[in-house]
N, C-alpha and C positions, 0 to 999 in steps of 0.2 A: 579026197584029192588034196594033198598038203600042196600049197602056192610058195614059190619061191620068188625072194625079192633079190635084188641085186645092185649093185654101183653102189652101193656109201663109200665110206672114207675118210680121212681128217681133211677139214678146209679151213683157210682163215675164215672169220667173220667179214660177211659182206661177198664170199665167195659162192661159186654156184655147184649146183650137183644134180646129176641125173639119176633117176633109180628106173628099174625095172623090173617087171613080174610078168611070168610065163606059164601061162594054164591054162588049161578045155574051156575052163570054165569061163574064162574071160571071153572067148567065143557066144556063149549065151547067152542072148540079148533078152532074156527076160530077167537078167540079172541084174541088180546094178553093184559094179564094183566101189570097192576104198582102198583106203592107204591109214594106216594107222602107225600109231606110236607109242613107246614106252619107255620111261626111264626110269632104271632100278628103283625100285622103293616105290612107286607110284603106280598109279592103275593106268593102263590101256587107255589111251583116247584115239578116236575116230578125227586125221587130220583133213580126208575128203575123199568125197566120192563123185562118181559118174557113172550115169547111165546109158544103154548101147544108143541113143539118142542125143548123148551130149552134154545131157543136162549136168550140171557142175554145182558143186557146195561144198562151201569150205568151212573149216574150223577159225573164227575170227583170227585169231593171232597170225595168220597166216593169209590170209584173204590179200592179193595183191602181190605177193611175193612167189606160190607157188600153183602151179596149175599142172593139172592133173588131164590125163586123155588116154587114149582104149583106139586100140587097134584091134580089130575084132578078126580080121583076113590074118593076122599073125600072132592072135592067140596073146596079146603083149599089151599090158598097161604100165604107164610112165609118171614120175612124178618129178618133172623140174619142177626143183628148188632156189630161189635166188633170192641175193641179198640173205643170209643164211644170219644169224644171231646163235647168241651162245643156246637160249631158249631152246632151239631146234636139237640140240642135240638129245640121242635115243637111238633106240632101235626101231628102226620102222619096217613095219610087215604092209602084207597085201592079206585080203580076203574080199569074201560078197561085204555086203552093207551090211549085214545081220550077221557079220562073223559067223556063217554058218560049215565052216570048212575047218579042216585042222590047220591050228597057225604051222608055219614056219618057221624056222630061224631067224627068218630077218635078217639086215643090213644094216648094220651101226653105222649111226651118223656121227663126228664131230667135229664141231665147232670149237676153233681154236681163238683167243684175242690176239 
């Protein structure tokens, strides 16, 4: 099941962004989802996840700026983004915690000065 992310876009710096991901999977509360990132040249990091319970963890560089949350009735996980830095910019996917699904394409983020 490929997960599909959604909302990026170009923003200034300090501006905000909503993303979105729509899959079965996200319904499966024995799963716990993320949101990941990648920028050309560089490996995959895992920015945060959550569990059908709530539970939240973030990648430090981010901790405070963006929070992550699961809509399990609509099958939808979100990733407000705020106060955004040049940093943040990539492409950000969705997957389980264990990237055990096919990635997506993704939704390029950028951050403009």
């Amino acid at each position: 099941v490929q997960l599909q992310a959604s909302g990026g876009g170009l923003v200034q710096a300090g501006g905000s962004l909503k993303l979105s991901c729509v899959s079965s999977v996200i319904a499966n509360t024995n799963i716990i989802m993320a949101w990941f990132r990648q920028v050309p040249g560089q490996q995959r990091e895992r920015v945060a996840t959550v569990s059908a319970r709530g539970f939240r963890e973030y990648l430090n560089s981010v901790e405070g700026r963006f929070t992550i949350s699961r809509d399990i009735s609509k099958m939808t996980m979100y990733l407000q983004m705020t106060n955004l830095n040049l940093g943040d910019t990539a492409v950000y996917y969705c997957n389980t915690r264990g990237a055990s699904r096919e990635w997506g394409q993704g939704t390029e983020v950028t951050v403009s000065s």
